[in-house]
C-alpha positions in Angstrom: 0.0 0.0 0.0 1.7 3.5 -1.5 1.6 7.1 0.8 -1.9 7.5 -0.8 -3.5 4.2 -0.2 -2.3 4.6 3.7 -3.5 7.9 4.1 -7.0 7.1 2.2 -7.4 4.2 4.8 -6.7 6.0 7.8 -9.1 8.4 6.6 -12.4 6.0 5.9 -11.1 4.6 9.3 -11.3 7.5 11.1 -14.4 8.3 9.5 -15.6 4.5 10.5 -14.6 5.3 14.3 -16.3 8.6 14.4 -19.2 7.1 13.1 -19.6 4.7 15.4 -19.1 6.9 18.2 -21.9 9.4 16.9 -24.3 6.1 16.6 -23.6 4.8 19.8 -24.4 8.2 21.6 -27.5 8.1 19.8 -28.3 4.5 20.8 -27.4 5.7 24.2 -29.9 8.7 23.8 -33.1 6.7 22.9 -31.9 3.7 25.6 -31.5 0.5 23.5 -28.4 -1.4 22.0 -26.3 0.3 19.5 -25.6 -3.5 17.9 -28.5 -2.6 15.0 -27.1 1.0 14.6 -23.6 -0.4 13.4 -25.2 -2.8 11.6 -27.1 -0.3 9.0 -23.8 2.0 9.2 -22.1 -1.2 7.4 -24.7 -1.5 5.3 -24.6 2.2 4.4 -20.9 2.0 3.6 -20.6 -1.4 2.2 -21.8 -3.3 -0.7 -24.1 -1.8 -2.9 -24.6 0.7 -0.2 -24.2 4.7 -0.6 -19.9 4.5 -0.6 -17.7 1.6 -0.5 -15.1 1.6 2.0 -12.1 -0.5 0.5 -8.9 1.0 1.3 -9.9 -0.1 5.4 -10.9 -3.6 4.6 -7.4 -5.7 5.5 -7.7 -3.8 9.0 -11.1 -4.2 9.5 -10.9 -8.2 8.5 -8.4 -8.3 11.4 -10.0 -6.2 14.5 -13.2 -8.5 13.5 -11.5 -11.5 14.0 -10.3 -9.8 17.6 -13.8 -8.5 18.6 -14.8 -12.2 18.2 -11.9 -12.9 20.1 -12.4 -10.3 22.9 -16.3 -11.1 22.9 -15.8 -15.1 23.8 -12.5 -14.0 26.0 -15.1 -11.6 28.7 -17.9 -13.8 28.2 -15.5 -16.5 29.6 -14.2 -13.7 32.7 -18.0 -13.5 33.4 -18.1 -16.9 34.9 -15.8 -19.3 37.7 -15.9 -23.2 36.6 -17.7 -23.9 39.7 -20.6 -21.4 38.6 -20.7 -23.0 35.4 -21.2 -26.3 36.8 -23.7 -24.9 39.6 -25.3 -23.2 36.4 -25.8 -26.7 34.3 -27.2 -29.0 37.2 -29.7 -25.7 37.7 -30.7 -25.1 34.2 -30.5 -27.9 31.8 -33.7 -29.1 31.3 -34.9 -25.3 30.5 -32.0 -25.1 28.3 -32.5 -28.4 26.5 -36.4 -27.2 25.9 -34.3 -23.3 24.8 -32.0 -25.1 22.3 -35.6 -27.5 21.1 -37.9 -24.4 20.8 -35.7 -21.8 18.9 -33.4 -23.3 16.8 -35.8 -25.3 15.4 -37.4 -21.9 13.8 -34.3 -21.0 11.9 -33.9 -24.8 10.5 -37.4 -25.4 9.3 -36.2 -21.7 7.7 -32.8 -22.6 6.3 -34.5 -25.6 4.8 -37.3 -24.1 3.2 -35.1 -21.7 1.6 -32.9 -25.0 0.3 -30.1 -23.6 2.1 -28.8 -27.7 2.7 -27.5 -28.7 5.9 -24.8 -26.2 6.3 -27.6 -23.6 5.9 -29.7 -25.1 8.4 -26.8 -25.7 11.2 -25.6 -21.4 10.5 -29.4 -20.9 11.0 -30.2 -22.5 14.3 -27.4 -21.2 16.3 -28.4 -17.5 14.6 -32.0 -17.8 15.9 -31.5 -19.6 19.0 -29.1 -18.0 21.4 -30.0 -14.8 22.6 -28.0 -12.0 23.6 -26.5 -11.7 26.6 -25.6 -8.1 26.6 -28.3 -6.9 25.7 -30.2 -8.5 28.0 -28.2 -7.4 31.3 -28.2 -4.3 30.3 -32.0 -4.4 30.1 -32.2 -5.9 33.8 -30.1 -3.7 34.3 -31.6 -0.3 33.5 -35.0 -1.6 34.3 -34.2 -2.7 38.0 -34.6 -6.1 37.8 -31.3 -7.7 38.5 -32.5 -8.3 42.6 -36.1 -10.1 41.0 -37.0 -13.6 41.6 -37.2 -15.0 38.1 -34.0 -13.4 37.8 -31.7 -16.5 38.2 -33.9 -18.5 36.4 -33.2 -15.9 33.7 -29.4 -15.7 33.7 -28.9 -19.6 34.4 -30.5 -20.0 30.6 -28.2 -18.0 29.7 -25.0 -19.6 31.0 -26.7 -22.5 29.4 -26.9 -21.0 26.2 -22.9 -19.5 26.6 -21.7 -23.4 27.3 -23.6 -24.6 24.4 -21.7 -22.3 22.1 -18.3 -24.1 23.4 -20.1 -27.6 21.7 -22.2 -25.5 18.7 -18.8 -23.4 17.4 -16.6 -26.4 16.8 -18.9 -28.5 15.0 -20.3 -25.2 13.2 -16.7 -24.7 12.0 -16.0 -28.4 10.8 -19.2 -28.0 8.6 -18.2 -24.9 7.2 -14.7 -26.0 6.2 -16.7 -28.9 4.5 -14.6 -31.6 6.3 -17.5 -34.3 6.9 -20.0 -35.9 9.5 -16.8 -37.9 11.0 -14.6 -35.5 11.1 -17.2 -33.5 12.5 -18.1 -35.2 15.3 -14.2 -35.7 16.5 -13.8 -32.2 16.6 -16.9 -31.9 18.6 -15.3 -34.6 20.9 -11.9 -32.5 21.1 -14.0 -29.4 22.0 -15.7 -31.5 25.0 -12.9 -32.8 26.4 -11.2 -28.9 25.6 -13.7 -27.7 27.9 -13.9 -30.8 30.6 -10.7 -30.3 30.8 -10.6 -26.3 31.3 -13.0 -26.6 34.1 -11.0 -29.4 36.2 -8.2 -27.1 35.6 -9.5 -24.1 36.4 -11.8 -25.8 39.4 -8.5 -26.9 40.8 -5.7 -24.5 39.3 -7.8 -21.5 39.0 -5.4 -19.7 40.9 -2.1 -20.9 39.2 -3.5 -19.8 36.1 -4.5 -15.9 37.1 -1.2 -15.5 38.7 0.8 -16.3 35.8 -1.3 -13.8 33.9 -1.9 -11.2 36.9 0.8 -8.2 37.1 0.6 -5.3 39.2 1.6 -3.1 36.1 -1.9 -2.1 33.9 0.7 -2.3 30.7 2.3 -5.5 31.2 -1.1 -7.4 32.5 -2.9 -5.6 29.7 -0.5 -7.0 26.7 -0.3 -10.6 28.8 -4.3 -10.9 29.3 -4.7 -10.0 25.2 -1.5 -11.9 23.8 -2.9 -14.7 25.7 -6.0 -14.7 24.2 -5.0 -14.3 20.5 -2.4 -17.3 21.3 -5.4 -19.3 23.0 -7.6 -19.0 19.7 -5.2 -19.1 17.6 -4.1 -22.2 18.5 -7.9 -23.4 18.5 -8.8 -22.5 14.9 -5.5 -24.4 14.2 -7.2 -27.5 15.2 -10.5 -26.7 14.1 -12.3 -26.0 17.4 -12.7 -22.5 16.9 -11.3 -19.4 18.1 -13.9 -18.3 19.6 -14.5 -21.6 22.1 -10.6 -20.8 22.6 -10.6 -17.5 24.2 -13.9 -18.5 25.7 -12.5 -21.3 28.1 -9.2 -19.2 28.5 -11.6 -16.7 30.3 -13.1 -19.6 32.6 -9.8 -20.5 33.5 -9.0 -17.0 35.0 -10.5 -16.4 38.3 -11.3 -14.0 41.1 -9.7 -10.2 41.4 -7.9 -11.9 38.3 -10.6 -12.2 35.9 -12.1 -8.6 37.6 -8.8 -6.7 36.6 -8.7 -8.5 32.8 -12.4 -7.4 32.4 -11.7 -3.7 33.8 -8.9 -3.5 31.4 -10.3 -4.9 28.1 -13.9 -4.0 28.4 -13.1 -0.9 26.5 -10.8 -2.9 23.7 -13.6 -5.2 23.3 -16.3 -2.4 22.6 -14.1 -0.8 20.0 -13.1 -4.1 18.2 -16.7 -5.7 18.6 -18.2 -2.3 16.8 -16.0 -2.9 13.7 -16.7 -6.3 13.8 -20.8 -5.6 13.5 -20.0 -3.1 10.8 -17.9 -5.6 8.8 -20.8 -7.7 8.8 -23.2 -4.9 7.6 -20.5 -3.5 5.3 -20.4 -7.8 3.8 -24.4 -7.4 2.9 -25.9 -5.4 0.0 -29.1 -3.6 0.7 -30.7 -4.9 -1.9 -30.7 -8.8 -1.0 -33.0 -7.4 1.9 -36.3 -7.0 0.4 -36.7 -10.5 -1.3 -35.9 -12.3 2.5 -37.9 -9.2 5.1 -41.2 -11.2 5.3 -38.7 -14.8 6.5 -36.9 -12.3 8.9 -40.4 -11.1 9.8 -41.7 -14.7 10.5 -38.7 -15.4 12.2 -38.9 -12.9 14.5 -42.6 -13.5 15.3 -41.9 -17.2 16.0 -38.8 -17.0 18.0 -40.2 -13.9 19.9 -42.5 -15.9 20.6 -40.9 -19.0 21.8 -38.3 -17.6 24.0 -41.2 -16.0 26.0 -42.5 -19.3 26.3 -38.7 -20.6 27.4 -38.6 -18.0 29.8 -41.7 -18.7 31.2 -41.7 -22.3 31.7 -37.9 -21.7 33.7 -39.3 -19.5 36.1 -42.1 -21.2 37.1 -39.8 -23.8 38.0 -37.9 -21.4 40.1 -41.2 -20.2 41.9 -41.7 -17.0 40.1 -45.5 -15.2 39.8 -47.1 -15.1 36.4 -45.7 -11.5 36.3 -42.3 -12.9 37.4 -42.8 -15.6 34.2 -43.5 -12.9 31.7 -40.7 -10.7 32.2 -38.4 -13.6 32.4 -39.6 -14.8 29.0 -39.1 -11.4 27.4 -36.5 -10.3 28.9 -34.4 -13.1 26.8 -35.8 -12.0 23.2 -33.4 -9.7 22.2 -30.6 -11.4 19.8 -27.4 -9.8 19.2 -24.3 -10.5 19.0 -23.5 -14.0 19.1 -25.9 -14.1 16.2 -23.6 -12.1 14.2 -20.8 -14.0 15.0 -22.5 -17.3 13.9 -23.7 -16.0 10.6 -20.1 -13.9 10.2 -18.3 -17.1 10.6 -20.7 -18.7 7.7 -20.5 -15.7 5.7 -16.7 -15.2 5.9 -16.2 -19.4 4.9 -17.9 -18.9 1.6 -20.6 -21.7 2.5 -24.0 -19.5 2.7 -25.7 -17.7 0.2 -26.1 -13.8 -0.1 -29.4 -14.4 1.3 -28.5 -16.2 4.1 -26.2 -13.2 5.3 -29.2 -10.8 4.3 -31.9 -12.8 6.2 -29.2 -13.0 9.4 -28.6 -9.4 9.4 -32.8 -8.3 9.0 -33.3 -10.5 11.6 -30.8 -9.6 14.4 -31.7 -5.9 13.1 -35.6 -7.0 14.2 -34.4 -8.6 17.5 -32.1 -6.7 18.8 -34.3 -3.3 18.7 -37.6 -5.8 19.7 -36.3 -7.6 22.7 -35.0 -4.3 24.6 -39.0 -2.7 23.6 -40.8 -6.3 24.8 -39.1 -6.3 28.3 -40.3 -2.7 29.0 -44.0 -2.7 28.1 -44.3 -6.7 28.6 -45.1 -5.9 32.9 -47.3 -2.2 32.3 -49.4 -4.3 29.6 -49.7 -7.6 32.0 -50.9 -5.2 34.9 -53.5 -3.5 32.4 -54.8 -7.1 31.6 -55.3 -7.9 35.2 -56.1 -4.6 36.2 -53.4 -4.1 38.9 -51.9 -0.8 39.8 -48.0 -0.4 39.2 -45.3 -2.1 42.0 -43.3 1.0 43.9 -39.6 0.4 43.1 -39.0 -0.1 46.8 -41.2 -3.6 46.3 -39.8 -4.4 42.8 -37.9 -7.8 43.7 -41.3 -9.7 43.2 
């Protein structure tokens, strides 16, 4: 790349950065997730869009690949092994019904587009898994993290995060087109990957952190991230997925350990996870929208539909009120950005169609503006129904 190519890239990047800046203040502004703002900026500025940015693209390929990375890594910092396994002895039979319930939708989809089997596996981990950030941030801001269908709520979720670690690997091996055998003993290499990570990290936990920990924000900083990108690395190597790689390197870190590493890269994580949404968007032309919006529609009707019903059925077993049940099932619409990183990963292997990446995108677009809106009117319509006058905030934790 000559003195012009260089300085026309740092320009559209700057102009990328700013603009995602500007769109997160205004996502920020009107209260909901800035996930499906960044996705119409890359669609704005990418294929078939208004300009084509082209001069950022071998940058932009690369901090994607580390907002993946960095995603996985803090969703893996979230969690101890012994919360994990606490988490899976609590919630599997709602989870098993979560995985039954919505992934299903996006198959019967995939199928009836004739999208084959590698269609149909992309589509079910895109509908099925919703997104955690979004919805803590909606428990969050709506005062709910202290309610009683509140665990019910987030052990569906660690659920959902450990079936990643088994969905990635095998999502990856039918991607690279490698076969149903082939397949399933990368799916066995994940298993014992992570059955071995939490005995480790169960046992060793603190061996692990203080090899990694440092006093010195600089030196624990470039340890914490070269770690990672070595983790994954190594794990796409094999074919079990970068992504599963810097998630069970995050387990493995524990207490003011994992704290101080999610302090530090929270911020690298935002920026890198923005340009990876805006890849995607900047990967799908406009105009392959139209001919899939009524399947994204559908989708999003069915699935909406379905994890209220999840939701629902998890905290009645945890002793929730009916109230209790319908903010639990709504609360876990939103899908975000573990959708986009399933459909990226199938988009960026060359194994989907235009349509698939189209449908992914309307659909997250749907979801991730729908969930946030669902949760906040799902308990003032419920108490209109019933006719019961609104819970003071001092009595919230129902």
């Amino acid at each position: 790349m000559g003195e012009s190519g260089t300085a026309l890239a740092l320009i559209q990047l700057g102009a990328v950065l700013f603009g995602l800046g500007v769109l997160g203040r205004i996502a920020a502004k009107i209260g909901m997730s800035p996930i499906p703002l960044y996705l119409i900026g890359g669609l704005v500025f990418g294929t078939g869009g208004l300009v084509e940015l082209r001069h950022a693209d071998d940058f932009l390929h690369l901090a994607s690949e580390i907002g993946v990375v960095l995603l996985l890594l803090l969703l893996g910092l979230e969690y101890s092994a012994a919360e994990l396994v606490t988490g899976m002895r609590r919630s599997w039979p709602a989870g098993l019904l979560d995985i039954v319930l919505n992934a299903t939708p996006g198959v019967l989809v995939a199928v009836a587009l004739g999208w084959g089997t590698t269609g149909a596996i992309a589509m079910a981990g895109v509908t099925y898994i919703s997104s955690s950030g979004i919805v803590a941030k909606v428990l969050n801001d709506l005062g709910r993290l202290g309610n009683r269908e509140t665990p019910a709520i987030l052990s569906i979720l660690v659920f959902e995060d450990l079936a990643m670690a088994g969905y990635l690997p095998v999502l990856t091996a039918v991607l690279a087109g490698v076969g149903l055998v082939a397949g399933l003993q990368t799916l066995g290499i994940a298993l014992a990957a992570v059955t071995g990570v939490l005995v480790v990290a169960l046992r060793f936990g603190r061996q692990v952190s203080a090899v990694l920990a440092s006093k010195d924000r600089e030196v624990f900083l470039l340890k914490v991230l070269g770690a990672a990108l070595l983790v994954a690395g190594v794990a796409s190597a094999v074919q079990v997925s970068a992504a599963v790689g810097a998630f069970l390197l995050g387990i493995a870190v524990s207490d003011s350990t994992a704290r101080d590493a999610t302090k530090i890269l929270e911020p690298l994580r935002d920026l890198f996870a923005a340009l990876f949404f805006v890849l995607f968007g900047l990967s799908t032309d406009p105009a392959s929208i139209p001919p899939v919006l009524l399947w994204a529609v559908l989708l999003a009707v069915v699935t909406t539909a379905t994890k209220v019903a999840t939701g629902w059925w998890a905290a009645k077993r945890g002793g929730a009120t009916p109230l209790g049940r319908v903010r639990a099932g709504t609360a876990l619409v939103a899908r975000g950005e573990f959708s986009i990183v399933i459909a990226g990963l199938a988009v960026s292997a060359g194994a989907v169609s235009d349509e698939f990446a189209a449908l992914a995108t309307t659909y997250v677009l749907l979801m991730a503006m729908l969930g946030p809106i669902a949760a906040r009117v799902a308990e003032p319509v419920v108490r209109i129904v019933k006719r019961q006058p609104p819970v003071p905030k001092s009595e919230v934790g129902e």
